[in-house]
C-alpha positions as CSV (number, residue, x, y, z in Angstrom):
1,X,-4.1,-18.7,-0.1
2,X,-1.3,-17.2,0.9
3,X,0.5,-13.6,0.3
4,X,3.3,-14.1,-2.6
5,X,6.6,-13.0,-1.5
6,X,7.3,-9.9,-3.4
7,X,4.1,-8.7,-4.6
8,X,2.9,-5.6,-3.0
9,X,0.0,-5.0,-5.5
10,X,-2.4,-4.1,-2.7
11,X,0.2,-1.6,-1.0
12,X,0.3,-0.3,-4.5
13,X,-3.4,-0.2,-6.6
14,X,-5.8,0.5,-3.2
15,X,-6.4,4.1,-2.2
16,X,-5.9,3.9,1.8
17,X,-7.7,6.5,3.6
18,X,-6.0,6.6,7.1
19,X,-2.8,8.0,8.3
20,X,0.1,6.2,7.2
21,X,3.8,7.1,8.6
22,X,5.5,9.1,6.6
23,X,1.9,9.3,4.4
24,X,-0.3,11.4,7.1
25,X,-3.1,11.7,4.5
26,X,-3.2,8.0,3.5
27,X,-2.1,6.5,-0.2
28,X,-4.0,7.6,-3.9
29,X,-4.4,4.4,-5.5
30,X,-1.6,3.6,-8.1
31,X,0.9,4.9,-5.2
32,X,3.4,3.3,-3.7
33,X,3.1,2.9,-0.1
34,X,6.4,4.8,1.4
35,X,6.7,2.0,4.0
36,X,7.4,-0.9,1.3
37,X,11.1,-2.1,1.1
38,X,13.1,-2.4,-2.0
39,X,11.7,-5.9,-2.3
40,X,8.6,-5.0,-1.2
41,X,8.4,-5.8,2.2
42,X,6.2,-4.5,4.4
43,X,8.2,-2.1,6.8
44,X,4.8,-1.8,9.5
45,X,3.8,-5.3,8.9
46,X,2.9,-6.6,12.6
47,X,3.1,-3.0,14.1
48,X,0.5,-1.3,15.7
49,X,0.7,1.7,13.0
50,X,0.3,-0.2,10.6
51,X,-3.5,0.8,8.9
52,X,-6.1,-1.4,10.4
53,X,-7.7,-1.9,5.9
54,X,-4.0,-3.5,5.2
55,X,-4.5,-5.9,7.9
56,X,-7.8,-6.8,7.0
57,X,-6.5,-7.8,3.2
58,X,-6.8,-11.3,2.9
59,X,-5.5,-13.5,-0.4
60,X,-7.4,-14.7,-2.6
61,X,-7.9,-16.1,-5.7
62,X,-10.6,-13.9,-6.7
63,X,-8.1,-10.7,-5.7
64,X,-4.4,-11.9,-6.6
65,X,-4.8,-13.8,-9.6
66,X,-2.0,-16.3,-10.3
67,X,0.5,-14.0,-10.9
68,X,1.9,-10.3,-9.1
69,X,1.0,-8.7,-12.4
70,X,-2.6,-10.3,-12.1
71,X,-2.6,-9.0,-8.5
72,X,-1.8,-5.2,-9.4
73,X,-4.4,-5.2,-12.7
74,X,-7.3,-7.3,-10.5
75,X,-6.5,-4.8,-7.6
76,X,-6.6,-1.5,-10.1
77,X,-9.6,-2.6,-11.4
78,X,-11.3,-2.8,-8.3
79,X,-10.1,0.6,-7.1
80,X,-11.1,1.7,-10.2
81,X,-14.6,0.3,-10.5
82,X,-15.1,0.9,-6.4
83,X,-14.3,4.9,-6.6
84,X,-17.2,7.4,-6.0
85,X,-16.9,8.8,-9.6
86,X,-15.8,5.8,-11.8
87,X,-13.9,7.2,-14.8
């Protein structure tokens, strides 16, 4: 499976715990990554700053659902259900 165009869910829902640009303390989950584009694009994508965990991401079914909105409530979830106290 491929990435959809557009969707961004896991630079939104997952927490990322390394040094981002611009985020020096990583991303909370249910933050926007500051290096996504209006259209979220992926401004690190191919870079060598770019967080080793978003590299690692790979499509799937199982993760992205059919649809972007699937994506971000699958992904949530996850985060959610992953954390060291689930709430």
């Amino acid at each position: 499976m491929e990435c959809r165009v557009g969707c961004a869910a896991c630079c939104i829902a997952v927490s990322i715990t390394s040094p981002i640009p611009g985020m020096p303390l990583g991303k909370p989950a249910g933050v926007r990554c500051v290096q996504l584009t209006e259209n979220n694009a992926c401004k690190l994508f191919g870079r060598p700053e770019r967080p080793s965990v978003c590299g690692s991401l790979q499509a799937s079914i199982d993760m992205c659902g059919e649809t972007n909105e699937d994506a971000l409530r699958i992904l949530s979830d996850m985060e959610r259900l992953t954390r060291p106290n689930p709430q």
